[in-house]
N, C-alpha and C positions, 0 to 999 in steps of 0.2 A: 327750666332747662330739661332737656329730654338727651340721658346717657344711653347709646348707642353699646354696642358687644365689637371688641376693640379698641375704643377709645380712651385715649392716657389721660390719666384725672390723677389731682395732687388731692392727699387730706391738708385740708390750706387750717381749720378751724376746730374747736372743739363742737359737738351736732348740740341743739338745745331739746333736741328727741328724746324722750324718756329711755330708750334702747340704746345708749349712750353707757358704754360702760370707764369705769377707769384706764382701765388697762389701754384702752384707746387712743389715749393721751402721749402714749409714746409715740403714735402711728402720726402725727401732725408732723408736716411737711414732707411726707413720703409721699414717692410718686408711683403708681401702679396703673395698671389696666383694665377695665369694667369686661369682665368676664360672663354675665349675667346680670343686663339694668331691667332696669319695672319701667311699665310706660306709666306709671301713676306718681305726679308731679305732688309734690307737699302730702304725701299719707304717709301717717307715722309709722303705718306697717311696710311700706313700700319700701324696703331697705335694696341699697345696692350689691351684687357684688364684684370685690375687686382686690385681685391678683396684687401685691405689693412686694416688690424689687426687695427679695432673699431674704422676706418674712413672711411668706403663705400669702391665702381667700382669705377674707371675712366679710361678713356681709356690714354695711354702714350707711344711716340715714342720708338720704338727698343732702343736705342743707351744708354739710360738710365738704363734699367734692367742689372741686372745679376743673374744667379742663386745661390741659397742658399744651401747648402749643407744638 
């Protein structure tokens, strides 16, 4: 899947990305806004970022989002 600038994406998962930190793990099931995606599909450097509803940007592996309807 290819994240657009705009687009509402939940952390639905924990990432299996080595760029995967702990602190992460609290952000699962928050819903925010991709702020700055990468057009590169499955690279482990190709982190997304995204604006998360009254906890800040962080940038997060692809495999983690999904979009929100």
């Amino acid at each position: 899947m290819v994240f657009r600038k705009g687009q509402r994406v939940e952390i639905y998962r924990r990432s299996d990305d080595d760029c995967w930190e702990s602190f992460m793990n609290a952000y699962i099931g928050i819903h925010g806004i991709i702020t700055d995606p990468d057009t590169a599909i499955n690279d482990p450097d190709a982190l997304v970022e995204v604006s998360l509803e009254g906890k800040g940007t962080f940038r997060f592996p692809q495999d983690c989002l999904r979009p929100v309807d």
